[in-house]
PyMOL Python script that loads the backbone (N, CA, C, O; Angstrom):
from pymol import cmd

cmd.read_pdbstr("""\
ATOM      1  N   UNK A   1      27.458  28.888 -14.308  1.00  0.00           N
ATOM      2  CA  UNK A   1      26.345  28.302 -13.588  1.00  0.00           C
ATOM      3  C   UNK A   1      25.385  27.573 -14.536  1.00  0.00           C
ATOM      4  O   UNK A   1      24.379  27.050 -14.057  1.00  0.00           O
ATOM      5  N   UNK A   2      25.658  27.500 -15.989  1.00  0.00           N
ATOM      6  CA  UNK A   2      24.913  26.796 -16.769  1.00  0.00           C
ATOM      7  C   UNK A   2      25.270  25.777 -16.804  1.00  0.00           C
ATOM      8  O   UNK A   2      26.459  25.555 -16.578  1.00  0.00           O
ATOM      9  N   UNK A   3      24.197  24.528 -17.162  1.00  0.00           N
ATOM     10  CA  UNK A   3      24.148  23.238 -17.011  1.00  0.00           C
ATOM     11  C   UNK A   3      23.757  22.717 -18.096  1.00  0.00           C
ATOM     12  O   UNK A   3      23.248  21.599 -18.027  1.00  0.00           O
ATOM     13  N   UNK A   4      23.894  23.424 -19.494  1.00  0.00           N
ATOM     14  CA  UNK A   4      23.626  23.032 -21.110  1.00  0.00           C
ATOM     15  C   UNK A   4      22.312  22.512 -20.684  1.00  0.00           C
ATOM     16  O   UNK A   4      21.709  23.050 -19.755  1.00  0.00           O
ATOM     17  N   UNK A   5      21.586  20.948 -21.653  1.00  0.00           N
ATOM     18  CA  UNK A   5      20.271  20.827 -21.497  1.00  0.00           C
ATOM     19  C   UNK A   5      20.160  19.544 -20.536  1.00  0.00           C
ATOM     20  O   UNK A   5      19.385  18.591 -20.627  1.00  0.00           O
ATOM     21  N   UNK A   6      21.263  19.827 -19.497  1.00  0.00           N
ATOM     22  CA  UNK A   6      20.620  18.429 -18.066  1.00  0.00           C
ATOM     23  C   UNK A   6      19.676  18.823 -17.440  1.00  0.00           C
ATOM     24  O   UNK A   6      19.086  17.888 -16.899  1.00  0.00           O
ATOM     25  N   UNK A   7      19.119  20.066 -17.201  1.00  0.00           N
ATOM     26  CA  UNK A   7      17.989  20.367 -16.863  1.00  0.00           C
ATOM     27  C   UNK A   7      16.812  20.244 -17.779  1.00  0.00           C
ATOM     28  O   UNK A   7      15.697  20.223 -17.258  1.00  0.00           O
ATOM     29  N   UNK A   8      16.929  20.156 -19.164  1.00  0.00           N
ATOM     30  CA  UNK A   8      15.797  20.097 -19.749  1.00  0.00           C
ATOM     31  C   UNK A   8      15.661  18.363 -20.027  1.00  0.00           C
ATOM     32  O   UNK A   8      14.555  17.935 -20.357  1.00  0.00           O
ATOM     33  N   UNK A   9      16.664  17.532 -19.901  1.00  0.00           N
ATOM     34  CA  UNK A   9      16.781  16.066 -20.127  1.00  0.00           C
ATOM     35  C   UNK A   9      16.192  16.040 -18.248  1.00  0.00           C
ATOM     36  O   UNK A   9      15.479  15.075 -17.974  1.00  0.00           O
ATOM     37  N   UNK A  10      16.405  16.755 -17.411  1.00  0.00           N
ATOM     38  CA  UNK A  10      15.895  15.851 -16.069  1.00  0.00           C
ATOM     39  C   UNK A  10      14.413  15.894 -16.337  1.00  0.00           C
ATOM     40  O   UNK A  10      13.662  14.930 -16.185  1.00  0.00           O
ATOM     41  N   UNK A  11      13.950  17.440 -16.869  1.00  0.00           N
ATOM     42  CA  UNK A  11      12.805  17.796 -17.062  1.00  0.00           C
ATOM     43  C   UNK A  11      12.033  16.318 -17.534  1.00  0.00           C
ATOM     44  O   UNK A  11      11.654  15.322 -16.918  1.00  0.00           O
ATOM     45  N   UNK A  12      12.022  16.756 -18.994  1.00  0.00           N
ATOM     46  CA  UNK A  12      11.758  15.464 -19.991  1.00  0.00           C
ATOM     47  C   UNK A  12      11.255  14.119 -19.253  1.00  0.00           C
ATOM     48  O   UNK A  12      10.212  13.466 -19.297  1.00  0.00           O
ATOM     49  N   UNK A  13      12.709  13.985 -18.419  1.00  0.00           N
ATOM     50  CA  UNK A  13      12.389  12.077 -17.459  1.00  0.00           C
ATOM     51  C   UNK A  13      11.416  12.158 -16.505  1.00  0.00           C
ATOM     52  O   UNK A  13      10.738  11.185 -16.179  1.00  0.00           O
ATOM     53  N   UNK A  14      11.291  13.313 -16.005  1.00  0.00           N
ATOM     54  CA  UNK A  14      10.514  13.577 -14.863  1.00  0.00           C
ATOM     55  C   UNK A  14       9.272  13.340 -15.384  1.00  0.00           C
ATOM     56  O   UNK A  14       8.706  12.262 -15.203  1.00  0.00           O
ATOM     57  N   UNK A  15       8.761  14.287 -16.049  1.00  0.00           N
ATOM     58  CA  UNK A  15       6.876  14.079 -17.104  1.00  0.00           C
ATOM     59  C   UNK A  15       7.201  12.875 -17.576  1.00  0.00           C
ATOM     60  O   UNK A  15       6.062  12.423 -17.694  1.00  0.00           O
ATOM     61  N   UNK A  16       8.149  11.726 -18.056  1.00  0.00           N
ATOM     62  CA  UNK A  16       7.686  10.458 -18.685  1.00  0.00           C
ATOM     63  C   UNK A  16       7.414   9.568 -16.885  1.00  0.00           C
ATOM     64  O   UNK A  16       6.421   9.035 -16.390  1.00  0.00           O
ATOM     65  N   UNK A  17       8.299   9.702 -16.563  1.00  0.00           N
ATOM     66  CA  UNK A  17       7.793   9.018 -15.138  1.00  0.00           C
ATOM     67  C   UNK A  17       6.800   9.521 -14.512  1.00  0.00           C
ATOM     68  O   UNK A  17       6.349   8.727 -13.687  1.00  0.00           O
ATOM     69  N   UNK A  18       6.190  10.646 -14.557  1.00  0.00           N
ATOM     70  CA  UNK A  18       4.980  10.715 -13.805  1.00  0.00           C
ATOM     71  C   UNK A  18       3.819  10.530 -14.615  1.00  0.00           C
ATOM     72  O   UNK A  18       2.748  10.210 -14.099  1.00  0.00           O
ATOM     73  N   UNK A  19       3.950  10.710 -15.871  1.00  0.00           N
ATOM     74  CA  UNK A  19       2.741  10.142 -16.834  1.00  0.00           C
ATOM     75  C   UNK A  19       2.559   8.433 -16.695  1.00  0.00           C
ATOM     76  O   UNK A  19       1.621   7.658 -16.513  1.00  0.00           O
ATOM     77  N   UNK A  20       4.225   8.325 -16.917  1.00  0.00           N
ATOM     78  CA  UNK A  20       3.550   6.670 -16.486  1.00  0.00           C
ATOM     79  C   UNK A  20       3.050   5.947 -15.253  1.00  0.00           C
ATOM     80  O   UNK A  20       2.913   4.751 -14.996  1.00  0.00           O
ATOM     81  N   UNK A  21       2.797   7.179 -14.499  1.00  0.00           N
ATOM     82  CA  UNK A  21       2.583   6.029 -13.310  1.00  0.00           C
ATOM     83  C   UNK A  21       0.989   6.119 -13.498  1.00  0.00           C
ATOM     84  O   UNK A  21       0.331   5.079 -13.521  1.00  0.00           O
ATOM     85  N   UNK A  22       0.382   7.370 -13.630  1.00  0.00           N
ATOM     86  CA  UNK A  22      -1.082   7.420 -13.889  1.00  0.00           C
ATOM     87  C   UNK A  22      -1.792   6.010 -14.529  1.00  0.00           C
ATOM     88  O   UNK A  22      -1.264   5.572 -15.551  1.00  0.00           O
ATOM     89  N   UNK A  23      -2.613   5.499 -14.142  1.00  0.00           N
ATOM     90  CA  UNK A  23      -3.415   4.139 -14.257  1.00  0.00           C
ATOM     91  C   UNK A  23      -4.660   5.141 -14.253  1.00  0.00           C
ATOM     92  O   UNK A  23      -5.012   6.154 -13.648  1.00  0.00           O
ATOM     93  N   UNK A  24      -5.386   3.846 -15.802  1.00  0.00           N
ATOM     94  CA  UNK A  24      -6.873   4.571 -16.036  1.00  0.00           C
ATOM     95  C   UNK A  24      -7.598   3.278 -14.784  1.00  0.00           C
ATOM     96  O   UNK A  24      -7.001   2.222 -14.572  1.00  0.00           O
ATOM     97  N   UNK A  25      -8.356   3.478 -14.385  1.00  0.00           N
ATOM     98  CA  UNK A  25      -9.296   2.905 -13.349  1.00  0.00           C
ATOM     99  C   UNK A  25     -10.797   1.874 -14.148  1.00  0.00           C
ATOM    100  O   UNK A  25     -11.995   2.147 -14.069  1.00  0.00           O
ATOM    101  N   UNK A  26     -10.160   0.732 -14.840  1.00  0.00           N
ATOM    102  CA  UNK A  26     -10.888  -0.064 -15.262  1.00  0.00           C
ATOM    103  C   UNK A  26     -12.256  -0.948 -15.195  1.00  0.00           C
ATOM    104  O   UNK A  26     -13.087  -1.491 -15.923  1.00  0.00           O
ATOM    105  N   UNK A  27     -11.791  -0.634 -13.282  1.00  0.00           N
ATOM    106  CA  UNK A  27     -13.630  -1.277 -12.775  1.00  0.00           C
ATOM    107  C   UNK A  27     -14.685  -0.801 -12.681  1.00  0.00           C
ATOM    108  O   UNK A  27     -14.884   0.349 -12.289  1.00  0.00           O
ATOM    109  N   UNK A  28     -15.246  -1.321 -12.905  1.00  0.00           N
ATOM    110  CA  UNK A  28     -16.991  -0.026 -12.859  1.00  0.00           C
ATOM    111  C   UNK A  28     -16.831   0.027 -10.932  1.00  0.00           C
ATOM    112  O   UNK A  28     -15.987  -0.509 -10.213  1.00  0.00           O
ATOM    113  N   UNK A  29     -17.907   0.817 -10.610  1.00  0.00           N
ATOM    114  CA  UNK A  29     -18.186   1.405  -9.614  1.00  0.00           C
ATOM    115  C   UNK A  29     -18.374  -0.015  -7.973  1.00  0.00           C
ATOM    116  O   UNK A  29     -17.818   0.130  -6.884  1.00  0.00           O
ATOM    117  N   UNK A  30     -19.469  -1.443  -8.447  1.00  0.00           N
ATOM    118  CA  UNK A  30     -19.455  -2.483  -8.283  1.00  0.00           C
ATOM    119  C   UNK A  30     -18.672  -3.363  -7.943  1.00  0.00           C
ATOM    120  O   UNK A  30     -18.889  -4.025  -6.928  1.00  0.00           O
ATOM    121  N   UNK A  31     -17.285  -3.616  -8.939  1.00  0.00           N
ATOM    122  CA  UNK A  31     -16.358  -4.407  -9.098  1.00  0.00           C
ATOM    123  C   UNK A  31     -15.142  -3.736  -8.207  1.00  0.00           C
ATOM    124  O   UNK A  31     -14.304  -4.467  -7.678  1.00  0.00           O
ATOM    125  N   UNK A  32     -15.096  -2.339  -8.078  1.00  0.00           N
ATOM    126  CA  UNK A  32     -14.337  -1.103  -7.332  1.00  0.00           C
ATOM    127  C   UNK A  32     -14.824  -1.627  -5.807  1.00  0.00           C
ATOM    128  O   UNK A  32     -14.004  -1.769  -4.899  1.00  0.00           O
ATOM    129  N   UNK A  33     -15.848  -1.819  -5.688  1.00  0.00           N
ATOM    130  CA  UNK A  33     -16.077  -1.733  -4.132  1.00  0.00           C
ATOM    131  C   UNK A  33     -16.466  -3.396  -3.475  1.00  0.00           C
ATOM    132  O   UNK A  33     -17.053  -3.785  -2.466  1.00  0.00           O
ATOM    133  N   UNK A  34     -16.039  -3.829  -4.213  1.00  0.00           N
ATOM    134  CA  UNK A  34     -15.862  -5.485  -3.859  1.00  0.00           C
ATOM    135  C   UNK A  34     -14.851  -5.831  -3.948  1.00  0.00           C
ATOM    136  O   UNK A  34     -14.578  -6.948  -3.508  1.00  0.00           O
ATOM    137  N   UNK A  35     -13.924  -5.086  -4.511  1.00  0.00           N
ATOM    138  CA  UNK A  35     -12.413  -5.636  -4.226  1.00  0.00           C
ATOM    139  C   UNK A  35     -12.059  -4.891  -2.784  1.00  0.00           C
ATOM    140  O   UNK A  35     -11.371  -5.508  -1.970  1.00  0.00           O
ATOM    141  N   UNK A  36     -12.613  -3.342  -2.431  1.00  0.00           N
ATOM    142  CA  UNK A  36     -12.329  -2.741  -1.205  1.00  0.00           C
ATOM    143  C   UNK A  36     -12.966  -4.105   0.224  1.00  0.00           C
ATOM    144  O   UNK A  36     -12.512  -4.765   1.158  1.00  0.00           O
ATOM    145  N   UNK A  37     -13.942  -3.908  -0.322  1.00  0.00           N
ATOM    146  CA  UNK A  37     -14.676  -4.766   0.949  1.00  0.00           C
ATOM    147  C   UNK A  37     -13.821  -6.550   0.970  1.00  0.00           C
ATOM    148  O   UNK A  37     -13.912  -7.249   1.979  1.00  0.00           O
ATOM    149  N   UNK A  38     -13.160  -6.964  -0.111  1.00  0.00           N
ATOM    150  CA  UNK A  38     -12.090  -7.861  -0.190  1.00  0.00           C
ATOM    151  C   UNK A  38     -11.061  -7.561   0.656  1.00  0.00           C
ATOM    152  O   UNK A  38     -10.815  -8.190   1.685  1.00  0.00           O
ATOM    153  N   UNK A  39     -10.298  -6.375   0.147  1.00  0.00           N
ATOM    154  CA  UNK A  39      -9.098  -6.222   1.176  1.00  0.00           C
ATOM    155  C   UNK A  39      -9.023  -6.027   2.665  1.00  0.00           C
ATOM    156  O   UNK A  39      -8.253  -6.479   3.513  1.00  0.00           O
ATOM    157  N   UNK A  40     -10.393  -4.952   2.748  1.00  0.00           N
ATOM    158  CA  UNK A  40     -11.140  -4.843   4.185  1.00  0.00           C
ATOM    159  C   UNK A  40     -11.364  -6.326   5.019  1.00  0.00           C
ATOM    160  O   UNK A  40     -10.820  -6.372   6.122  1.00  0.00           O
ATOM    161  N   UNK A  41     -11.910  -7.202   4.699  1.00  0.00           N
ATOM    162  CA  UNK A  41     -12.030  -8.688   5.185  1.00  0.00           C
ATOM    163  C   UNK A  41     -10.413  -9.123   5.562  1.00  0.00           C
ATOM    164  O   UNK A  41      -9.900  -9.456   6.630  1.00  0.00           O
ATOM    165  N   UNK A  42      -9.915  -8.980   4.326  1.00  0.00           N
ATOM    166  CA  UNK A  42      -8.153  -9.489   4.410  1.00  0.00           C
ATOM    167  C   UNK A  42      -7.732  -8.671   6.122  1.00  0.00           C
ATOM    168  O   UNK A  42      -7.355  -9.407   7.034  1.00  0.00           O
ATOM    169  N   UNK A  43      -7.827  -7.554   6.289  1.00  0.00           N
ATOM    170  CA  UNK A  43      -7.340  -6.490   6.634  1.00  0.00           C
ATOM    171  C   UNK A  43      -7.731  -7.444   8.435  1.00  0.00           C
ATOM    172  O   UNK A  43      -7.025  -8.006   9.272  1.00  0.00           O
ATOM    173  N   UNK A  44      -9.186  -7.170   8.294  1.00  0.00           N
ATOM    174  CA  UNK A  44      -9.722  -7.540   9.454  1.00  0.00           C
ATOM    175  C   UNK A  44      -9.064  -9.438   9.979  1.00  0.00           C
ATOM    176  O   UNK A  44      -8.780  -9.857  11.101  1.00  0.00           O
ATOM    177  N   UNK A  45      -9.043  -9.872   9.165  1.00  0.00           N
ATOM    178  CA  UNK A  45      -8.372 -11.286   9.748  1.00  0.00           C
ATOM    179  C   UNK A  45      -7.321 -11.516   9.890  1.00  0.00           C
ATOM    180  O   UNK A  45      -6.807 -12.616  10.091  1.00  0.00           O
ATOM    181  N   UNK A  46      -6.690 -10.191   9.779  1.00  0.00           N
ATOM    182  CA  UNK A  46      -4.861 -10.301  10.162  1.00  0.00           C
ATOM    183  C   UNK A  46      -4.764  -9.505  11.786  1.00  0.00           C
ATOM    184  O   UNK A  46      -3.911  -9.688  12.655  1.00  0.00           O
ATOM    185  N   UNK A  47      -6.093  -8.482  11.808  1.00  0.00           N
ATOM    186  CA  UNK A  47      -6.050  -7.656  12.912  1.00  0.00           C
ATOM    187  C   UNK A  47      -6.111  -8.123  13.911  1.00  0.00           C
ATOM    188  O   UNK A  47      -5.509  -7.835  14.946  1.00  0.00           O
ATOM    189  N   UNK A  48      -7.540  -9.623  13.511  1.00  0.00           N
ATOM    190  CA  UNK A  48      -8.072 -10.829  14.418  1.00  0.00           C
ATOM    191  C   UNK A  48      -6.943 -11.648  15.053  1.00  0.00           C
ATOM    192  O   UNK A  48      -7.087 -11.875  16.254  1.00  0.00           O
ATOM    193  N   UNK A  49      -5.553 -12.260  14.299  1.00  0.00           N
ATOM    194  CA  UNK A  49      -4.660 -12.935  14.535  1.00  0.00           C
ATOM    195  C   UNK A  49      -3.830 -12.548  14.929  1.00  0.00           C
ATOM    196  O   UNK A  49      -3.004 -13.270  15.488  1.00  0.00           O
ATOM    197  N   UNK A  50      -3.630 -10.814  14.775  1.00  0.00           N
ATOM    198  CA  UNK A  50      -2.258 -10.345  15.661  1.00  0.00           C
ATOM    199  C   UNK A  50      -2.847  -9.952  17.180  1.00  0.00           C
ATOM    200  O   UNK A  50      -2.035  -9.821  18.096  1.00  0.00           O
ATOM    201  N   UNK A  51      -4.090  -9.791  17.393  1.00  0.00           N
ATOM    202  CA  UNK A  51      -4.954  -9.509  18.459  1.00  0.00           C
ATOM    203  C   UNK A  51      -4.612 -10.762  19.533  1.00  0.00           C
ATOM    204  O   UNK A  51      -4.000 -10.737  20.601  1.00  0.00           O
ATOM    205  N   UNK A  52      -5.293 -11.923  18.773  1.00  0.00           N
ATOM    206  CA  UNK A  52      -5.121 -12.893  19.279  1.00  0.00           C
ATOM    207  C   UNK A  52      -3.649 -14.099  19.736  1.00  0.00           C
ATOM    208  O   UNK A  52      -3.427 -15.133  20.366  1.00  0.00           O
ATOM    209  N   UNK A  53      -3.042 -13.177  18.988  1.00  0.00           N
ATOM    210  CA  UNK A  53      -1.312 -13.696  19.641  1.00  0.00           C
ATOM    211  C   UNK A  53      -0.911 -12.685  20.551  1.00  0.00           C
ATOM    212  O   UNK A  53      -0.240 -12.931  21.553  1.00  0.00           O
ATOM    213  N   UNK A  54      -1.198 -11.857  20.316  1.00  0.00           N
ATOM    214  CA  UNK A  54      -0.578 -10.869  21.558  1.00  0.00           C
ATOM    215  C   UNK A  54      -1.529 -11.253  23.138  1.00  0.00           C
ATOM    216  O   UNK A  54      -1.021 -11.482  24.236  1.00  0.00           O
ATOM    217  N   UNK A  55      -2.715 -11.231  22.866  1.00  0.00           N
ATOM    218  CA  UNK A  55      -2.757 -12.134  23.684  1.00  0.00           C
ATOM    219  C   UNK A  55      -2.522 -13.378  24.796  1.00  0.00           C
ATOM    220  O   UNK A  55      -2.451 -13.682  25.986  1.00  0.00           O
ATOM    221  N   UNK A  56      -2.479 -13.709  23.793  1.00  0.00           N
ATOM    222  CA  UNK A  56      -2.074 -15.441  23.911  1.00  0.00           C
ATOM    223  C   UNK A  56      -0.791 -15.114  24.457  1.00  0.00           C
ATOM    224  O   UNK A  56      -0.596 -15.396  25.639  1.00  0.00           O
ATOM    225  N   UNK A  57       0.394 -14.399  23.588  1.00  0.00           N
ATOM    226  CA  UNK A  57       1.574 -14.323  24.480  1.00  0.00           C
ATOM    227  C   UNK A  57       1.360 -13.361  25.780  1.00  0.00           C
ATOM    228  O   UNK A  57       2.224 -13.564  26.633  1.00  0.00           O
ATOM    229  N   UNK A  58       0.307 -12.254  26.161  1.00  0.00           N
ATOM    230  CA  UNK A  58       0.315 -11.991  27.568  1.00  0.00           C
ATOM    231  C   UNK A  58      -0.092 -12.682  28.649  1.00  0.00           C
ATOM    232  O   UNK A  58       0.145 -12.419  29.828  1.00  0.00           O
ATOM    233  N   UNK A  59      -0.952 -13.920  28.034  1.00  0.00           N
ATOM    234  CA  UNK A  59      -1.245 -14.726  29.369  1.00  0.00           C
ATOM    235  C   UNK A  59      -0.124 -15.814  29.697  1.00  0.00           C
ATOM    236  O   UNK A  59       0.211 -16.337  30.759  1.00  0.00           O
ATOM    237  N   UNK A  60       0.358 -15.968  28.304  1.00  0.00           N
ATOM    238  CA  UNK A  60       1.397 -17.412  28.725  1.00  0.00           C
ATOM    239  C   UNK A  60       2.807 -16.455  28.936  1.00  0.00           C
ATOM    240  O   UNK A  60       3.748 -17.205  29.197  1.00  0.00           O
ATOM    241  N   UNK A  61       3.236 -14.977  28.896  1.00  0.00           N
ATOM    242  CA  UNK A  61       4.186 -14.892  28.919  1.00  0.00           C
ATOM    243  C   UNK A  61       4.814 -14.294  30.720  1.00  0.00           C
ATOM    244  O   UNK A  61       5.923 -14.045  31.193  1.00  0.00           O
ATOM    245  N   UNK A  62       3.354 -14.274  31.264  1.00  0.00           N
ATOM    246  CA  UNK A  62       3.762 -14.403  32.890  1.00  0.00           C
ATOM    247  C   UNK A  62       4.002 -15.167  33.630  1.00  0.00           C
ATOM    248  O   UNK A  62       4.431 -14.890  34.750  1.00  0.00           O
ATOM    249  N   UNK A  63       3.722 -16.736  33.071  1.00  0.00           N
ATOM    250  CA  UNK A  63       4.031 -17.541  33.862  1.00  0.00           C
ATOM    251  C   UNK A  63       5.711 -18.281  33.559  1.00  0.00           C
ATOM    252  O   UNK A  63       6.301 -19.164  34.180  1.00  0.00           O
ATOM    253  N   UNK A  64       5.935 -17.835  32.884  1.00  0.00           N
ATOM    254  CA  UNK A  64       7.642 -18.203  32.025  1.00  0.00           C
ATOM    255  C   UNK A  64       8.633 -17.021  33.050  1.00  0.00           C
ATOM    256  O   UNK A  64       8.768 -15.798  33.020  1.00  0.00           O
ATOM    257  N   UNK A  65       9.143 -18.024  33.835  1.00  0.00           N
ATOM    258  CA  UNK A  65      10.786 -17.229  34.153  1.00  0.00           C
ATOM    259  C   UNK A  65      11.803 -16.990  33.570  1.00  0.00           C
ATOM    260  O   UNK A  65      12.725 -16.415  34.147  1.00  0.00           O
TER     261      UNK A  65
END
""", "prot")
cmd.dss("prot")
cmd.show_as("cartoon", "prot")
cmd.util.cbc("prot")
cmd.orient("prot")
């Protein structure tokens, strides 16, 4: 039932891949919440346009046989 050191080599890959994913957080506090309120805007004018086609296709899609 031993597996020599593939368990200590999965080990090993595992802590280098999860260390690398960690990102230090470069923006001050300011620059952090102006990119949120950025994506938030993004967010909201896609909500606006899928709103407004679904729409648009329920009024025009009753009169189509």
């Amino acid at each position: 039932m031993t597996r020599g050191n593939q368990r200590d080599k999965a080990r090993e890959k595992a802590q280098k891949e999860k260390s690398g994913e960690k990102k230090k957080n470069t923006q001050s506090g300011s620059e952090q919440q102006r990119s949120k309120e950025q994506a938030a805007a993004i967010m909201r004018e896609k909500q606006a346009k899928a709103e407004a086609k679904k729409a648009e296709g329920a009024a025009g899609g009753g009169a189509k046989k």
